[in-house]
C-alpha positions in Angstrom: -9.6 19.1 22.1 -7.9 16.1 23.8 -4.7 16.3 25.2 -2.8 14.1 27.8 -0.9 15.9 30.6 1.7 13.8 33.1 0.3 10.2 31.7 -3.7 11.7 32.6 -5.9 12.1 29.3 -7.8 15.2 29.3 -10.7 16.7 27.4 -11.2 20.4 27.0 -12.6 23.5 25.0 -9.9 25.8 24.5 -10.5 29.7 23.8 -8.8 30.7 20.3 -6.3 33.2 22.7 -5.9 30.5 25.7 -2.2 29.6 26.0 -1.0 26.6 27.2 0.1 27.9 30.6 -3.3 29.7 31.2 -4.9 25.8 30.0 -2.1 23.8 32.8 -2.4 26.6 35.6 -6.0 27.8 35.4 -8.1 24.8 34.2 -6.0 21.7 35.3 -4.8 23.5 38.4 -0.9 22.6 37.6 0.0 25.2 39.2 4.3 24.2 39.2 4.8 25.9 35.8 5.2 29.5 36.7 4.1 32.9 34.9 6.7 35.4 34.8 7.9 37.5 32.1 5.2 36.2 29.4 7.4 36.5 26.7 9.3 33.2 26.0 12.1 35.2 27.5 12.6 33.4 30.8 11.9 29.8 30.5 10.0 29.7 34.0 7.0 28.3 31.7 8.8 25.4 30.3 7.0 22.0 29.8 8.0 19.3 27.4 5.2 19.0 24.4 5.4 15.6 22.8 8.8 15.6 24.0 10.3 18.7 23.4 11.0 21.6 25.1 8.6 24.4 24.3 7.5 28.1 26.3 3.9 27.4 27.2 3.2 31.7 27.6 4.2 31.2 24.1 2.2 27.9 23.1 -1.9 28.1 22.3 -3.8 25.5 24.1 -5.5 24.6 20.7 -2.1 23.7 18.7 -2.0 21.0 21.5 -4.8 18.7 20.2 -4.0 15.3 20.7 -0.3 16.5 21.9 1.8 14.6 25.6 2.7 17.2 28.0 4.9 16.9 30.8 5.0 19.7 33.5 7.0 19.8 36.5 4.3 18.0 38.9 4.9 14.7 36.0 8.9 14.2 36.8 8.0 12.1 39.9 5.2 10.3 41.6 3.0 12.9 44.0 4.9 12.7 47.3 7.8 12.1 45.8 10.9 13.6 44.2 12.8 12.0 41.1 16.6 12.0 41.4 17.1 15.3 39.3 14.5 17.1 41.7 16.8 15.3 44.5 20.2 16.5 42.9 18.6 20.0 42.2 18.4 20.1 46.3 21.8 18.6 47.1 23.4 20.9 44.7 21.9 23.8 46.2 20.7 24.4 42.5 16.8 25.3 43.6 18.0 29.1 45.7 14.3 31.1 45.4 13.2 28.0 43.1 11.1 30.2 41.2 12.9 29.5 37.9 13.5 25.8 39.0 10.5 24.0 37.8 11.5 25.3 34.1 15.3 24.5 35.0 13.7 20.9 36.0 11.8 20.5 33.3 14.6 21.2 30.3 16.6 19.1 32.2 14.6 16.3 32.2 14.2 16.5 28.4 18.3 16.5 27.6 18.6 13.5 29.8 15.8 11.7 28.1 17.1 12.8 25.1 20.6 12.5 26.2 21.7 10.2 29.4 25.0 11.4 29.0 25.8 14.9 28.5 28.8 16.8 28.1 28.9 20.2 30.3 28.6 22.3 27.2 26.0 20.2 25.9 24.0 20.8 29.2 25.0 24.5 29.2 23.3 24.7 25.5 20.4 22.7 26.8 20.0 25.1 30.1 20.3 28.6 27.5 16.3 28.8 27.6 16.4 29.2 31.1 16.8 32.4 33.0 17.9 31.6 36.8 18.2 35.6 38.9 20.0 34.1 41.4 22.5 32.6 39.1 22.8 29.2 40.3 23.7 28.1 36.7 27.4 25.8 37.9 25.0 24.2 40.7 22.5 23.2 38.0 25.7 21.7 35.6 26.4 20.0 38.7 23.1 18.4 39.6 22.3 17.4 36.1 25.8 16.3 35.9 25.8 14.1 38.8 22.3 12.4 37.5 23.9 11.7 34.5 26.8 10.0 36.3 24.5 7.8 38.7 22.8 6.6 35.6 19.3 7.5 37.1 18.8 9.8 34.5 15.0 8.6 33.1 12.4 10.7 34.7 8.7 9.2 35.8 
């Protein structure tokens, strides 16, 4: 199957049981989309498939043939941080930042989808996502204040 990952094409043989997240993490060591309830409960695993959010624990590999994906490691140039990633920091919106690639992730998609959201819109657009420390008002804010600066397009 082909598949292109962050703007990199990519040819692989995927197992009939391989999901998505084993195929970014294990084979194409993208290691910034995290396991943790394997589920689709927590949204820790969320990457955008041609676009759209999706739970890669949930997602087989194979469905992806010929599919875009976008992981965390594709919102910014390696060594760098986009302006969400930024705001994420200067919100205080990251705490443990296990959850935050996911949170980073679905955010991304509603501004590319969306450059200017409303706070409810962004709270429906966040609902996927599972944050333990519960830094949910700092993420309205940093997605909030990317939206204002007009930065909103990721890499």
């Amino acid at each position: 199957m082909r598949l292109t990952v962050n703007g990199r094409a990519h040819e692989v043989t995927a197992r009939d049981d391989e999901t998505l997240l084993e195929l970014l993490r294990d084979r194409l060591e993208l290691t910034g989309t995290k396991l943790t309830c394997d589920r689709g409960e927590c949204g820790a695993c969320t990457v955008q498939l041609d676009g759209a959010t999706v739970y890669s624990c949930l997602t087989l590999a194979a469905a992806c043939d010929g599919a875009t994906v976008r992981t965390v490691e594709g919102l910014a140039a390696a060594g760098t941080l986009s302006t969400l990633q930024q705001a994420f920091i200067t919100h205080d919106a990251a705490q443990c930042g296990y959850c935050t690639p996911g949170q980073l992730v679905a955010a991304q998609a509603l501004l590319d989808r969306n450059p200017s959201p409303t706070d409810d819109e962004i709270v429906a657009a966040m609902s996927g996502n599972l944050c333990r420390c519960g830094t949910y008002p700092k993420i309205v804010q940093a997605i909030r204040a990317v939206a204002a600066s007009g930065a909103t397009r990721g890499a």
